[in-house]
C-alpha positions as CSV (number, residue, x, y, z in Angstrom):
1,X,0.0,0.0,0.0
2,X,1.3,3.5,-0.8
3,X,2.3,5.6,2.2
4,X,2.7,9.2,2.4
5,X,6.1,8.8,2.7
6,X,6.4,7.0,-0.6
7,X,5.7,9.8,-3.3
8,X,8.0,8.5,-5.5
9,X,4.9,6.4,-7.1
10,X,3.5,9.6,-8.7
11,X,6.1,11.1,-10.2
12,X,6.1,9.4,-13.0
13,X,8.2,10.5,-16.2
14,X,6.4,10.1,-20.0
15,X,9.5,9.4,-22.2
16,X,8.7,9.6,-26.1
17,X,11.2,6.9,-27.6
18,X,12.2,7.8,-31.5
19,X,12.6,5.2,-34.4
20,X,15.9,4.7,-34.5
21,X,15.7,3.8,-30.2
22,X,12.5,1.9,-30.8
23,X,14.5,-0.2,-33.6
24,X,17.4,-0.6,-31.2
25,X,14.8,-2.2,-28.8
26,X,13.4,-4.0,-31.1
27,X,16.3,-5.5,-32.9
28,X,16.8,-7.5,-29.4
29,X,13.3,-8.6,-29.5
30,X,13.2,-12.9,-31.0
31,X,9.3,-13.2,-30.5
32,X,6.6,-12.3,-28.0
33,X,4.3,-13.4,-25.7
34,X,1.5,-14.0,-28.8
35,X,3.7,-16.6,-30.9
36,X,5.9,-17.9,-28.0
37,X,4.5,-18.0,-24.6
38,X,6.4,-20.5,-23.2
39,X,9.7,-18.6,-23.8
40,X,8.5,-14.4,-23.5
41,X,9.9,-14.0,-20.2
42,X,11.5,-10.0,-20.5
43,X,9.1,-7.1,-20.3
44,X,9.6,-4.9,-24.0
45,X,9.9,-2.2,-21.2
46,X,12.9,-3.6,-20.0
47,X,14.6,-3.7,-23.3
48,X,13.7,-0.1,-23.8
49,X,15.2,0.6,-20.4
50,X,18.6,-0.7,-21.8
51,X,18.6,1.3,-24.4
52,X,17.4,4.8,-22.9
53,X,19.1,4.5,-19.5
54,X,16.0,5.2,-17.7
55,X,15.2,4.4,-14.8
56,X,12.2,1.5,-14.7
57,X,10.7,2.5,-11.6
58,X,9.8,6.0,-12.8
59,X,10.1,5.8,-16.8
60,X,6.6,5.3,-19.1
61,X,7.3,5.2,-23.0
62,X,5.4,6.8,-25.5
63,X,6.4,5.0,-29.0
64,X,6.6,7.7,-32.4
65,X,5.3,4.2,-34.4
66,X,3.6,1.3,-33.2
67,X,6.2,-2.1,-32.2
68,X,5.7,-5.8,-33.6
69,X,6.9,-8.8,-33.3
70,X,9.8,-9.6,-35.4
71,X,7.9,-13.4,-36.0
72,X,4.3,-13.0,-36.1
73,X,4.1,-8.9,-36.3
74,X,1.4,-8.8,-33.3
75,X,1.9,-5.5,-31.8
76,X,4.8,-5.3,-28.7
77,X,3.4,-2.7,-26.5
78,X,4.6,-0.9,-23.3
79,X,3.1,-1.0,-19.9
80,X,1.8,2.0,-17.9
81,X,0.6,3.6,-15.0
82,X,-2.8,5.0,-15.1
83,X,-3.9,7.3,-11.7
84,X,-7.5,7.5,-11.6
85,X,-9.8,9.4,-9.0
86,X,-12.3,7.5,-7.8
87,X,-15.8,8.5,-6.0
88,X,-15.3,10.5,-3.0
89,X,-11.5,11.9,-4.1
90,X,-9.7,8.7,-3.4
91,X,-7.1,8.0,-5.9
92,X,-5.8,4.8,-7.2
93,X,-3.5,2.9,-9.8
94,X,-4.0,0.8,-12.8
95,X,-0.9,-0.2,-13.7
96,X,-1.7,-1.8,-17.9
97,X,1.1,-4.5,-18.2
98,X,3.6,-4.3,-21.4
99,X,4.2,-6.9,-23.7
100,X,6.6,-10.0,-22.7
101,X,9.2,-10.9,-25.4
102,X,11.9,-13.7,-25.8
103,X,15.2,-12.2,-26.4
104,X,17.8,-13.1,-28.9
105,X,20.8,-14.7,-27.6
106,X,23.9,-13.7,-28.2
């Protein structure tokens, strides 16, 4: 449960990623959680962590073009956070999971 204390949860940054980073990304990307379930076991987020030097615990990504798997072109997205205010002022998290993706080794 967030504390007072623990603020760090809302500042979260919105990090536009350009082609050329997203290819970087995806160049790393074997297949995804759509075609090969059994092996997708990175977060796409993580690869684009690499890449940008971001820090994961405050980054969200906001792609210029849409990402796809390299073998069955189903679309590789990024997870968020989404605040929302709920009745009576209370405010709350939805935190939308990003795509899982095998890696290609090395």
């Amino acid at each position: 449960m967030k504390t007072r204390d623990d603020v760090r949860w809302e500042k979260r940054r919105s990090v536009s990623v350009d082609e050329r980073t997203l290819q970087e990304a995806q160049d790393n990307v074997a297949s995804c959680e759509v075609c090969t379930p059994d092996e997708a076991d990175t977060l796409f987020d993580d690869l684009l962590d690499a890449v940008t030097g971001c820090d994961p615990r405050t980054t969200d990504y906001v792609l210029s073009v849409p990402a796809r798997c390299p073998q069955c072109d189903a679309p590789v997205r990024t997870g968020r956070w989404e605040w929302v205010t709920e009745s009576g002022g209370k405010r709350a998290v939805w935190i939308v999971p990003g795509t899982m993706v095998s890696t290609v080794s090395g």
